[in-house]
TORKOL-4160 file (C-alpha; in steps of 0.2 Angstrom, whole numbers, padded with zeros to 4 digits, m for minus):
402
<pt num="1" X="m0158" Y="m0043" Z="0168"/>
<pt num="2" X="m0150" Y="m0048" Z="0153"/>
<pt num="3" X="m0130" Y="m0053" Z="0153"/>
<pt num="4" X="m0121" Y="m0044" Z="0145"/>
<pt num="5" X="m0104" Y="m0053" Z="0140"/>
<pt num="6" X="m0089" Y="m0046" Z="0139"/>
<pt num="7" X="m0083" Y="m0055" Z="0122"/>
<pt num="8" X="m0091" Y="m0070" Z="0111"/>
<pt num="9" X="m0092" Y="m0081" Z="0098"/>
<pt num="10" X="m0102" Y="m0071" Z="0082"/>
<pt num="11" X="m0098" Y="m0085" Z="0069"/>
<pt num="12" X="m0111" Y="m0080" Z="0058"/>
<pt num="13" X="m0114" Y="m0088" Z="0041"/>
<pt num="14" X="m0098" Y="m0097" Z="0032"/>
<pt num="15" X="m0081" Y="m0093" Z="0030"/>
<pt num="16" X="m0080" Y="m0084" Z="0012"/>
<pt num="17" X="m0068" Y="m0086" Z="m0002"/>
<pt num="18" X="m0051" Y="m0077" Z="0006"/>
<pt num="19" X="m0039" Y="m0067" Z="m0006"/>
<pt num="20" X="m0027" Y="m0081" Z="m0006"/>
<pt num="21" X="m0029" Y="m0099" Z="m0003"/>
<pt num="22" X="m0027" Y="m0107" Z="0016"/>
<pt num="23" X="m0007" Y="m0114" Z="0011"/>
<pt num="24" X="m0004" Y="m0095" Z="0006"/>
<pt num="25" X="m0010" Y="m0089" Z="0026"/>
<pt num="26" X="m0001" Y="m0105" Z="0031"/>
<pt num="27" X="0015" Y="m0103" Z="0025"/>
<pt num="28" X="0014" Y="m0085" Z="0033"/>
<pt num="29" X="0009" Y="m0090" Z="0050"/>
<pt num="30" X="0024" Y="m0102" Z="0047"/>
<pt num="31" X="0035" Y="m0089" Z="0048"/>
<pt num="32" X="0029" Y="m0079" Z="0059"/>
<pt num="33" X="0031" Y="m0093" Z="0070"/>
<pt num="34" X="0048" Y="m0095" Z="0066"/>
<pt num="35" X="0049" Y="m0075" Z="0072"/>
<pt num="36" X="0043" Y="m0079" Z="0088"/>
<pt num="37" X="0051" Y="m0095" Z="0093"/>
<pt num="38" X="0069" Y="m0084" Z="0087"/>
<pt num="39" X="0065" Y="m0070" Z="0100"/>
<pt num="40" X="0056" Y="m0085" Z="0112"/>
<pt num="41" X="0040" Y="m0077" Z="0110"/>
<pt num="42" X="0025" Y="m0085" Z="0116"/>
<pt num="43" X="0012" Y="m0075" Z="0107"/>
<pt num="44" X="0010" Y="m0060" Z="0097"/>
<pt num="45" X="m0004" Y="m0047" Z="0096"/>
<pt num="46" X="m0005" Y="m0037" Z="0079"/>
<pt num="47" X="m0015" Y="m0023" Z="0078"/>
<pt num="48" X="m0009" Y="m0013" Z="0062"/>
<pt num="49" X="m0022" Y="m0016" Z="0048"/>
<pt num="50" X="m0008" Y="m0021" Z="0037"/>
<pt num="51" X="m0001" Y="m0036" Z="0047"/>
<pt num="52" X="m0022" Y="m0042" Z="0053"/>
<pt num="53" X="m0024" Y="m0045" Z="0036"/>
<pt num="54" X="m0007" Y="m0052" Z="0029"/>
<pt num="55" X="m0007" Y="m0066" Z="0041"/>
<pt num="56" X="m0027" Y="m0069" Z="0045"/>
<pt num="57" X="m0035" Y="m0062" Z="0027"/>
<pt num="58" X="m0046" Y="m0050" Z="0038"/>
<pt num="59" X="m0045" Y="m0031" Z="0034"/>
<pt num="60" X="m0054" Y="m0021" Z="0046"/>
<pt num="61" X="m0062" Y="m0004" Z="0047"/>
<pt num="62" X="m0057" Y="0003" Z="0063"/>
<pt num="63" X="m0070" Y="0018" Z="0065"/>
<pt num="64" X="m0061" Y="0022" Z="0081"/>
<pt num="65" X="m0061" Y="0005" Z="0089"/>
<pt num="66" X="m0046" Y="m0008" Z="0091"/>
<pt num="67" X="m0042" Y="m0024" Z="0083"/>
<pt num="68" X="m0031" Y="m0038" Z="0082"/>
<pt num="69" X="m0024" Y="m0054" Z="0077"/>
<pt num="70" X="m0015" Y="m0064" Z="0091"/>
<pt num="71" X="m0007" Y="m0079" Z="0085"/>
<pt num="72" X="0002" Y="m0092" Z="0096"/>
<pt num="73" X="0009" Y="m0109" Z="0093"/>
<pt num="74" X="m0006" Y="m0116" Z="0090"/>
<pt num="75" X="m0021" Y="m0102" Z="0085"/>
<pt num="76" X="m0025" Y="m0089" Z="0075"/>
<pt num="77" X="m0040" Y="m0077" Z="0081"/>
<pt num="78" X="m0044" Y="m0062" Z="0072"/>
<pt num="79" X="m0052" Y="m0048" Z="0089"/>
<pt num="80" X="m0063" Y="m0036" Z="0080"/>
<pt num="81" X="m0078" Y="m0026" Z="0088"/>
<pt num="82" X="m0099" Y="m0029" Z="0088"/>
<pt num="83" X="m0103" Y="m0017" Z="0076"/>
<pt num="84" X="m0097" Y="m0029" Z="0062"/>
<pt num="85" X="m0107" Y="m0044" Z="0068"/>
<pt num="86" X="m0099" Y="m0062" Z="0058"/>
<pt num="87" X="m0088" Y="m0051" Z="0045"/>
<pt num="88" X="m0072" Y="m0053" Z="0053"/>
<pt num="89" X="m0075" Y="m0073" Z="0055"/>
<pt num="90" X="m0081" Y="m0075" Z="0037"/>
<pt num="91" X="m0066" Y="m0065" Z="0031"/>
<pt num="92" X="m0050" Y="m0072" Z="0043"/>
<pt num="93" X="m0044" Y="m0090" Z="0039"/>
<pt num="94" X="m0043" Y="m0094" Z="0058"/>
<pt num="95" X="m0054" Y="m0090" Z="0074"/>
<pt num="96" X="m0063" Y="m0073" Z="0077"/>
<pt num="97" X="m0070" Y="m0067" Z="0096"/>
<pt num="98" X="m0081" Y="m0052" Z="0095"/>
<pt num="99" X="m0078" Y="m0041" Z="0111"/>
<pt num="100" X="m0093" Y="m0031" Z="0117"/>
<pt num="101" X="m0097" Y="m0010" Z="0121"/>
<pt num="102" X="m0103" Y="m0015" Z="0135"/>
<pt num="103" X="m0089" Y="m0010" Z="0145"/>
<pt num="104" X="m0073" Y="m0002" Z="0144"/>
<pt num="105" X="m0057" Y="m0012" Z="0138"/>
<pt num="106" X="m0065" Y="m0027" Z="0133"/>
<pt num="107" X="m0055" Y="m0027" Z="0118"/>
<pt num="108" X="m0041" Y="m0032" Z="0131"/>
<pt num="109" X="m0052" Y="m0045" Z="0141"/>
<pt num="110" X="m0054" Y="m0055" Z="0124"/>
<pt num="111" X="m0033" Y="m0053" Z="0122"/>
<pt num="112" X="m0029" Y="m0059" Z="0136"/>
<pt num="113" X="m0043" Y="m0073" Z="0136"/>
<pt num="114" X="m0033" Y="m0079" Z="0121"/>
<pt num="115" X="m0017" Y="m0075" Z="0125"/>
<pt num="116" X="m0016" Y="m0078" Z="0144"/>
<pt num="117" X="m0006" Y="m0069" Z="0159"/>
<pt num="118" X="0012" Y="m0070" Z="0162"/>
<pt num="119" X="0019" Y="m0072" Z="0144"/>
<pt num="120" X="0032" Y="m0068" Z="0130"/>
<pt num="121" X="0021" Y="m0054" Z="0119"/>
<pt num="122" X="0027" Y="m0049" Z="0103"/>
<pt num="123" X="0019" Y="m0031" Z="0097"/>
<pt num="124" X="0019" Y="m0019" Z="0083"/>
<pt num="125" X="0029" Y="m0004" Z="0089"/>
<pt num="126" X="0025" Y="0007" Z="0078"/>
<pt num="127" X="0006" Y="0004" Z="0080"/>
<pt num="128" X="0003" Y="0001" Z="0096"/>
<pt num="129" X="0001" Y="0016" Z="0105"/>
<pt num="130" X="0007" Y="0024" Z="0123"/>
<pt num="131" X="m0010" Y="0018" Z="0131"/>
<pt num="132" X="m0011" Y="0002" Z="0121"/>
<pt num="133" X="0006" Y="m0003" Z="0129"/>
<pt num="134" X="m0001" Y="0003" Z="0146"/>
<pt num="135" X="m0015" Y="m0008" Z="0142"/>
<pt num="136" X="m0006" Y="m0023" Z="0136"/>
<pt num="137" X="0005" Y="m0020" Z="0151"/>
<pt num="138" X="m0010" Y="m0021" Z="0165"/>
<pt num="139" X="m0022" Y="m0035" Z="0155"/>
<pt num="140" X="m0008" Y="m0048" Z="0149"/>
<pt num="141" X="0003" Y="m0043" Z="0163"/>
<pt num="142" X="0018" Y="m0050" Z="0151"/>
<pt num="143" X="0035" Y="m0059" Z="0158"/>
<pt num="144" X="0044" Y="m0052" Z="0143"/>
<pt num="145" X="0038" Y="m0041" Z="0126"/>
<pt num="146" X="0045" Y="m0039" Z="0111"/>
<pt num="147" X="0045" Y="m0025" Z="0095"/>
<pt num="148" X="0043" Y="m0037" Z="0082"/>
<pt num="149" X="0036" Y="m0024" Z="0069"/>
<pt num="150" X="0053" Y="m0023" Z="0060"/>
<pt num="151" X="0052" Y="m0043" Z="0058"/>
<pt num="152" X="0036" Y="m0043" Z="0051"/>
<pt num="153" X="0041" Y="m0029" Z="0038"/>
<pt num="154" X="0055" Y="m0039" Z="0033"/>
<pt num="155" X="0045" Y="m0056" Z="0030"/>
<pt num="156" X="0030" Y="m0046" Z="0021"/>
<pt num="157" X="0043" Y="m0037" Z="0008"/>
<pt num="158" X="0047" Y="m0054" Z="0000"/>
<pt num="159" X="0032" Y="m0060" Z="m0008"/>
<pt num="160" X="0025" Y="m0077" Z="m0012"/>
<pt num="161" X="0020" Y="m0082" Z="m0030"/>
<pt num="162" X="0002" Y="m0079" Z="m0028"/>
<pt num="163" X="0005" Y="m0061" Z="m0023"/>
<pt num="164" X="0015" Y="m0056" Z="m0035"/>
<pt num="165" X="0000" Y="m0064" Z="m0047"/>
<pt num="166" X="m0012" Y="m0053" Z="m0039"/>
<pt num="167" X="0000" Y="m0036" Z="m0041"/>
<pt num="168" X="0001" Y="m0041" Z="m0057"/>
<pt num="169" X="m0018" Y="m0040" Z="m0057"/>
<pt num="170" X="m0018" Y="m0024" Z="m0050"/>
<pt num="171" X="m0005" Y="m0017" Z="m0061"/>
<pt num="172" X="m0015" Y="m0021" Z="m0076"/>
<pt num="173" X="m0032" Y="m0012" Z="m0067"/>
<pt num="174" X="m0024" Y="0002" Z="m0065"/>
<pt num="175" X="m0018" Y="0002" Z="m0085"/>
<pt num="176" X="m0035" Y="0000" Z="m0088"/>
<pt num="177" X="m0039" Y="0016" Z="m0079"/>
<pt num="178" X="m0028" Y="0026" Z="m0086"/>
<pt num="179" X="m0033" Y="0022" Z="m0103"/>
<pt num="180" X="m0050" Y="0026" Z="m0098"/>
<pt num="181" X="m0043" Y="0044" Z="m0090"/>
<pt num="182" X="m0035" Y="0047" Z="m0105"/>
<pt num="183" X="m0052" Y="0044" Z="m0116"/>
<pt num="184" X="m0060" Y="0056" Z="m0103"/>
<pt num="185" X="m0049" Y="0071" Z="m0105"/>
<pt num="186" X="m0053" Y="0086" Z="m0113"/>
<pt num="187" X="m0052" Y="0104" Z="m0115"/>
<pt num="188" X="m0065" Y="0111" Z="m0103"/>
<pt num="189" X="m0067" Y="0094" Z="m0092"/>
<pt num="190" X="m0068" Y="0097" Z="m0073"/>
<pt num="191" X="m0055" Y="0086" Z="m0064"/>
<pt num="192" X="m0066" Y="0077" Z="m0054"/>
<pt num="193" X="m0074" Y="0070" Z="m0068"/>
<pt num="194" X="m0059" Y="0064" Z="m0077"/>
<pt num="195" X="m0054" Y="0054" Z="m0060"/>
<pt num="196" X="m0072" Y="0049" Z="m0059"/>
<pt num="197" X="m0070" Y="0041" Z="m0078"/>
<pt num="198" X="m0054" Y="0032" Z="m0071"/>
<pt num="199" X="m0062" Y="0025" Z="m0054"/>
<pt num="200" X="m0075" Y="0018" Z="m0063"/>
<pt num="201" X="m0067" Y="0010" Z="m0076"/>
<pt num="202" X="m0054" Y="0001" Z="m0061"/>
<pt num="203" X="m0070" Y="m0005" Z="m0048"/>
<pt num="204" X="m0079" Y="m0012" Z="m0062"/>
<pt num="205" X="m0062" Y="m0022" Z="m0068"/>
<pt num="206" X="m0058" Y="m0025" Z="m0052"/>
<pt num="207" X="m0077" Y="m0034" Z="m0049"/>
<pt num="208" X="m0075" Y="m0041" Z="m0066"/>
<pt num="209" X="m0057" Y="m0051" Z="m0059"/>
<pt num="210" X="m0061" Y="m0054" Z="m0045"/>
<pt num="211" X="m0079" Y="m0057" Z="m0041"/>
<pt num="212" X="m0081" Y="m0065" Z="m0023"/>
<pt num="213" X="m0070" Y="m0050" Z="m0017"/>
<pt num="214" X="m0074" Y="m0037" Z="m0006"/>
<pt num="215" X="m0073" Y="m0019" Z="m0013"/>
<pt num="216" X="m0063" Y="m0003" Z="m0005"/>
<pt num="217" X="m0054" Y="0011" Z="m0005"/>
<pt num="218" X="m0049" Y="0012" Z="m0024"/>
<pt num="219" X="m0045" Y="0029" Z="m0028"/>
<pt num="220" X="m0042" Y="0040" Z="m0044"/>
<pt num="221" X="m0032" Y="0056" Z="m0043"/>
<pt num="222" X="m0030" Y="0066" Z="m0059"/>
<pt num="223" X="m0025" Y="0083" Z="m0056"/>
<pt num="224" X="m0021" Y="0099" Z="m0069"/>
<pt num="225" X="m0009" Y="0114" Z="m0068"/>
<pt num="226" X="m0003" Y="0120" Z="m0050"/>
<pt num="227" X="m0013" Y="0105" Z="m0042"/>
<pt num="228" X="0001" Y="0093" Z="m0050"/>
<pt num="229" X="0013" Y="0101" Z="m0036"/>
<pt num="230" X="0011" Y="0085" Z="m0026"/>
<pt num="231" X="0012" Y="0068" Z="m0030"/>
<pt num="232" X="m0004" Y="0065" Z="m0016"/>
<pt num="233" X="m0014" Y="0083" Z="m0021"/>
<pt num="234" X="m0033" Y="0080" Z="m0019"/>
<pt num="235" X="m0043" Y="0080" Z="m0034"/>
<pt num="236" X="m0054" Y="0099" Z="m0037"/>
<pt num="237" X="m0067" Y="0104" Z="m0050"/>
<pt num="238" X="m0055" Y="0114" Z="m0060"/>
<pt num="239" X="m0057" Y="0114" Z="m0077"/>
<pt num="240" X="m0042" Y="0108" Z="m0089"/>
<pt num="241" X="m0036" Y="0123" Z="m0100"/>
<pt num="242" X="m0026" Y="0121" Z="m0116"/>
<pt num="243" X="m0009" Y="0118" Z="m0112"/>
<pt num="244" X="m0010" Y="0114" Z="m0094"/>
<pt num="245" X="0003" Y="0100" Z="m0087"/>
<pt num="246" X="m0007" Y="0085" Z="m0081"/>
<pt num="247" X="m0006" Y="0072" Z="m0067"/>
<pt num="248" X="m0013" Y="0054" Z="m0071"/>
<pt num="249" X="m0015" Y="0043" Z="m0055"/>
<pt num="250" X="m0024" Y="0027" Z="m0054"/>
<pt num="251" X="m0025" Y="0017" Z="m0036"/>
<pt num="252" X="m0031" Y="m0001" Z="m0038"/>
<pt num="253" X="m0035" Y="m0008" Z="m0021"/>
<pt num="254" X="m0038" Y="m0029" Z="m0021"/>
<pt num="255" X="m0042" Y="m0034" Z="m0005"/>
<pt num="256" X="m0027" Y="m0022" Z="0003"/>
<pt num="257" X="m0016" Y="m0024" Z="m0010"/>
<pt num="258" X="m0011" Y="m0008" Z="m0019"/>
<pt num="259" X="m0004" Y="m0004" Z="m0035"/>
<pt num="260" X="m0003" Y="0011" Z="m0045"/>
<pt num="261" X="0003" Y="0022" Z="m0061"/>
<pt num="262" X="0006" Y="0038" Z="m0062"/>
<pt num="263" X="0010" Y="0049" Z="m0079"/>
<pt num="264" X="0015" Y="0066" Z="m0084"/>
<pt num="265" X="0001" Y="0072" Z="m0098"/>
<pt num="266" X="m0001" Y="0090" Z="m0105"/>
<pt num="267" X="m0017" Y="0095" Z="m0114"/>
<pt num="268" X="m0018" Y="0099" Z="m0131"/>
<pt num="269" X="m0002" Y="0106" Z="m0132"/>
<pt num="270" X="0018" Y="0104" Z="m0122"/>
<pt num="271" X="0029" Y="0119" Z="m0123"/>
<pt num="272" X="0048" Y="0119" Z="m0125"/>
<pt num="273" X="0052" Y="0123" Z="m0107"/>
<pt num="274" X="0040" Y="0110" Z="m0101"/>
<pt num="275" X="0045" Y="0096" Z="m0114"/>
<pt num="276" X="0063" Y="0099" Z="m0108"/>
<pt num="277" X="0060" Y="0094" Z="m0088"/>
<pt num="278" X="0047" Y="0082" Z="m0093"/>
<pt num="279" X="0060" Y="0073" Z="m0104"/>
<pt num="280" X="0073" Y="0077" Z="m0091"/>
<pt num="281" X="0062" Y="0065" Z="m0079"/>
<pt num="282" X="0060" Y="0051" Z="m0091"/>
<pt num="283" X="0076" Y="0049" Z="m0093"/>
<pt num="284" X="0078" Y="0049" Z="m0074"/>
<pt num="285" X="0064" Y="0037" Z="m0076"/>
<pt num="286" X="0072" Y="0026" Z="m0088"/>
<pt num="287" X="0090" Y="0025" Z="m0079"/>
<pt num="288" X="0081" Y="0020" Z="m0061"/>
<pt num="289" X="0069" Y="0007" Z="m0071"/>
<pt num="290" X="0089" Y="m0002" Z="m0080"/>
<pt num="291" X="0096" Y="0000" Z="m0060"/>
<pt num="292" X="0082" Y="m0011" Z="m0052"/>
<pt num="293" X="0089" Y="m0030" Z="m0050"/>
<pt num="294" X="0094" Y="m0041" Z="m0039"/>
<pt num="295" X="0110" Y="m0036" Z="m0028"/>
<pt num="296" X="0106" Y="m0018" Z="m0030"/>
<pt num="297" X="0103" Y="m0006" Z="m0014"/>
<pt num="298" X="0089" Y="0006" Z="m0011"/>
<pt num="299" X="0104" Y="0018" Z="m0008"/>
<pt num="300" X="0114" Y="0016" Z="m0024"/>
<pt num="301" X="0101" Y="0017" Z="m0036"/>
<pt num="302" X="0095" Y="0034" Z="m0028"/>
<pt num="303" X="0114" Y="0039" Z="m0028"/>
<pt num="304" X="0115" Y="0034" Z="m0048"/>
<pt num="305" X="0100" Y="0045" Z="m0050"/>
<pt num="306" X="0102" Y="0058" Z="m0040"/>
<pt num="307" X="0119" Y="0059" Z="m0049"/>
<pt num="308" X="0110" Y="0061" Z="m0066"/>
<pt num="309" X="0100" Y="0075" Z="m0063"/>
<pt num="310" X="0113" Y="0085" Z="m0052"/>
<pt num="311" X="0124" Y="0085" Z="m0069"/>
<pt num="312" X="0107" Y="0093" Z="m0077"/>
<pt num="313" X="0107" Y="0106" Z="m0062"/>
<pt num="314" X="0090" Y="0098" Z="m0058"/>
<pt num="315" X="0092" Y="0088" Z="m0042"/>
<pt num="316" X="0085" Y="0102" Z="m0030"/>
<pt num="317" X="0067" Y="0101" Z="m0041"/>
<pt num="318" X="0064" Y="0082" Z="m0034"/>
<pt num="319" X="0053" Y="0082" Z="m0020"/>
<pt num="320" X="0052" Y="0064" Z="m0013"/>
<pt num="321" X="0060" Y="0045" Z="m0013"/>
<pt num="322" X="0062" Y="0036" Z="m0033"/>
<pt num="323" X="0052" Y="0022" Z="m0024"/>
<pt num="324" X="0045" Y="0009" Z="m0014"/>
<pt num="325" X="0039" Y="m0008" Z="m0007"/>
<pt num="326" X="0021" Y="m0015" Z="m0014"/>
<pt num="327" X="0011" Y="m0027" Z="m0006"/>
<pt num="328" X="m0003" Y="m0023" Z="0007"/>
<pt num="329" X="0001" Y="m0002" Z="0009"/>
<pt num="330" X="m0015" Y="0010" Z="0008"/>
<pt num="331" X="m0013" Y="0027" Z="0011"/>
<pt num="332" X="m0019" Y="0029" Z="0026"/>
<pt num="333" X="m0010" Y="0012" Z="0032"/>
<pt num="334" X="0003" Y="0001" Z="0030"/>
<pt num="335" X="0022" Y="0007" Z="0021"/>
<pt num="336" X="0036" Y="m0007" Z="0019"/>
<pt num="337" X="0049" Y="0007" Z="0024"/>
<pt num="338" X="0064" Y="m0005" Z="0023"/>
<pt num="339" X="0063" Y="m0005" Z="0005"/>
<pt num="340" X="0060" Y="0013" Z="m0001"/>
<pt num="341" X="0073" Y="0019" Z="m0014"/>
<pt num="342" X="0081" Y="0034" Z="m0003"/>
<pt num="343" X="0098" Y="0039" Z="0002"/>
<pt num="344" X="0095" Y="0031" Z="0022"/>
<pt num="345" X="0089" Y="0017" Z="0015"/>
<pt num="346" X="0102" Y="0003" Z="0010"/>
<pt num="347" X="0092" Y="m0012" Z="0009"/>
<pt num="348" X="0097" Y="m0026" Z="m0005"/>
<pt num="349" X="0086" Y="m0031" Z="m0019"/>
<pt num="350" X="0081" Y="m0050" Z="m0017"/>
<pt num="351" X="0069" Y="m0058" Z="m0031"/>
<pt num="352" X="0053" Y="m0059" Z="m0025"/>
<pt num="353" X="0052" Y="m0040" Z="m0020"/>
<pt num="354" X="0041" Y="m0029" Z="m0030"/>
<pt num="355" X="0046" Y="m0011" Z="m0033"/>
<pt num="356" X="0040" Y="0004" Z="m0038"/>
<pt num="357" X="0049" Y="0019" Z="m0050"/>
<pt num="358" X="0044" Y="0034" Z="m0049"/>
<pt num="359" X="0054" Y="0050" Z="m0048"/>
<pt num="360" X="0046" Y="0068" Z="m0049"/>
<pt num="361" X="0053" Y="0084" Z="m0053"/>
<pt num="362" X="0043" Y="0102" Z="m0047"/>
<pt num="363" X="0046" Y="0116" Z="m0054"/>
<pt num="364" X="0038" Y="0132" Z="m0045"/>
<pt num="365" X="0023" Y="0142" Z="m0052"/>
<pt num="366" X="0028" Y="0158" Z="m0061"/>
<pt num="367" X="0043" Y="0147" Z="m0067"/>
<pt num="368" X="0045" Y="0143" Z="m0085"/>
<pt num="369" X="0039" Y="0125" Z="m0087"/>
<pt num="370" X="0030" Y="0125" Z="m0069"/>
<pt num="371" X="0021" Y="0110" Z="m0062"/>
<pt num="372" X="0026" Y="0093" Z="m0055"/>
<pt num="373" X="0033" Y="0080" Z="m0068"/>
<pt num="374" X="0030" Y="0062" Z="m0062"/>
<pt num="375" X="0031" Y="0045" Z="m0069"/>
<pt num="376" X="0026" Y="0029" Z="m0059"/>
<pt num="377" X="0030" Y="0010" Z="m0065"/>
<pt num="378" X="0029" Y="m0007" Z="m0054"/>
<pt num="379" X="0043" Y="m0019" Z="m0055"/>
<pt num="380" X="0048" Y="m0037" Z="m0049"/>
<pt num="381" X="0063" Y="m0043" Z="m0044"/>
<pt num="382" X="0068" Y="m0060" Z="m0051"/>
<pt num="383" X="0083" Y="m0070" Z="m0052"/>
<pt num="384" X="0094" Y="m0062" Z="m0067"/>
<pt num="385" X="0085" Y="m0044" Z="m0068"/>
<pt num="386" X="0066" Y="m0035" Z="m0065"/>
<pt num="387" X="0053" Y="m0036" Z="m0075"/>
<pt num="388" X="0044" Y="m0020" Z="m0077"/>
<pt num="389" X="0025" Y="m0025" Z="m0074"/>
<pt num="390" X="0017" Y="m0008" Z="m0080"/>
<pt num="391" X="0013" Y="m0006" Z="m0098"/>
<pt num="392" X="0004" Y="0011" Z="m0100"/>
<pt num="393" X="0016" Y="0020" Z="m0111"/>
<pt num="394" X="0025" Y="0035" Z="m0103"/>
<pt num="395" X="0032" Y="0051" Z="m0113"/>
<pt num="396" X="0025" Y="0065" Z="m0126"/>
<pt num="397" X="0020" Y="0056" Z="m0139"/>
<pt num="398" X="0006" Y="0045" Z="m0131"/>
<pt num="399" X="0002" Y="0058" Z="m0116"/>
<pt num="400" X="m0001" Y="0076" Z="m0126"/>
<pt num="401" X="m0020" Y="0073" Z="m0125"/>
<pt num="402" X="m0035" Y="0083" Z="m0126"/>
């Protein structure tokens, strides 16, 4: 009978070209290192998608199964399932063990083969699940464990030098999309195939940048009239009608890293009571985008601009937070909530953090002016001020199209 093993070695092929350069994944490693020797750690198991690829370069595709990245003093081993053969080796900058099917909880054999019994485990405690725990708890049986979710947030909201070069990529792909949604817009046009014009115009740019990358989840939404409610509203095959408010949204996605833009448009034509919100939220726009610099809080900016719009009588019309953390985010993964621009939020703006502004005013349907009013820029922190990364222009005279 054949053996059947409960985890291996699938080193298939050679390691490929990684998103950043082996010092970048060093320097990380480095301190996450220095995490774990502060809270005495002896290892730590990550298993959000996020935190596997910002310290081993690996993004995975969970489809229902679990991975990891345990790193000790000494290694770095990416854990990641059969059904993906030598990927995960040729795409992590350390070691890889491929677990088996064959039977139930391999996935915590291979963890604790690397890890051991009787140690200091850090995890991700708002990832790792109630059974995961109980699982950790019974394979590794630990000595000591550790949440240390919160510290690897903090270390990943200040970005090296050659990430912010690669959000400065992204910014300007999702430019290029946007101008490519705004060629594609017209009276008549369905939605989906205005956001089709857009996410082709990105993946080809992206492929164009970046050619030894792999490519995912880029996404395009572009939506018209009472589908612009939500900032995160699927796209529909409505067709645009003349006068209709309109929802540009582009989603570059570079080996997990994210950026975005999002403008207001109107097709063809901008009434009074929809040029006066809309103008309302620039300036809401513009006021956040002079508050973002070094020293500033999370807290204080949304207070100045909540301040703003309550003096308009507009403050119950915004629906969400001005802004947030960029780095490796998805939508279905990964948020830097320390640094989101909201009222609980007072985190202090360091250079090297990259944020976005973005406020958004909804105005009901059957309303005068209805729709949702939105703006979207990236910006990074430096030393003496923020430099504002986004150059798709914002406002009537550029975004009344059609």
């Amino acid at each position: 009978m054949t053996n059947r093993p409960e985890f291996f070695r699938q080193h298939n092929g050679a390691k490929a070209a990684l998103p950043f350069a082996p010092a970048e994944y060093e320097a990380r490693l480095s301190g996450l290192r220095a995490i774990m020797a502060s809270q005495g750690l002896d290892a730590v198991l990550l298993t959000s998608m996020q935190n596997v690829a910002y310290y081993s370069g690996f993004l995975y595709c969970s489809f229902g199964r679990p991975y990891a990245c345990v790193v000790t003093a000494d290694d770095c081993v990416t854990l990641s399932a059969g059904i993906d053969a030598g990927q995960p080796w040729r795409r992590s900058v350390g070691d890889n063990i491929t677990y088996t099917d064959w039977a139930r909880d391999n996935y915590w054999r291979a963890a604790a083969h690397v890890i051991g019994t009787g140690k200091a485990v850090g995890y991700e405690g708002d990832h790792l699940n109630l059974q995961g725990m109980d699982k950790l708890r019974h394979f590794l049986a630990p000595n000591s464990v550790a949440d240390i979710a919160g510290a690897t947030m903090r270390q990943r909201m200040l970005k090296s030098a050659a990430e912010i070069e690669m959000i400065r990529h992204g910014a300007a792909v999702a430019d290029i999309g946007g101008f490519a949604i705004r060629d594609a817009v017209a009276i008549g046009a369905r939605e989906l195939d205005i956001a089709m014009a857009g996410r082709d115009a990105v993946e080809r740019e992206i492929a164009r940048r970046f050619p030894q990358a792999e490519y995912r989840d880029t996404w395009v939404w572009f939506q018209s009239g009472l589908n612009t409610d939500g900032a995160h509203n699927p796209v529909t095959a409505r067709k645009v009608a003349r006068g209709d408010i309109l929802s540009l949204n582009t989603f570059p996605m570079i080996s997990g890293y994210y950026t975005a833009l999002e403008r207001t448009m109107f097709a063809g034509e901008v009434d009074a009571a929809s040029l006066k919100y809309w103008q309302a939220n620039l300036a809401a726009h513009e006021l956040g985008i002079s508050l973002i610099k070094p020293g500033a809080t999370c807290s204080g900016i949304t207070a100045a601009i909540n301040e703003m719009l309550e003096a308009q009588d507009l403050l119950q019309y915004r629906s969400f937070g001005y802004g947030h953390s960029f780095g490796i985010l998805s939508h279905y993964y990964g948020r830097e909530a320390g640094l989101e621009l909201r009222e609980d939020i007072d985190t202090v703006l360091e250079p090297g953090m990259v944020v976005s502004m973005e406020p958004m005013l909804t105005i009901a349907h059957g309303a005068p002016g209805a729709g949702g009013y939105r703006e979207h820029d990236i910006l990074v922190v430096g030393a003496d001020g923020a430099e504002n990364i986004t150059k798709y222009p914002y406002g009537p005279e550029f975004n009344v199209v059609g």
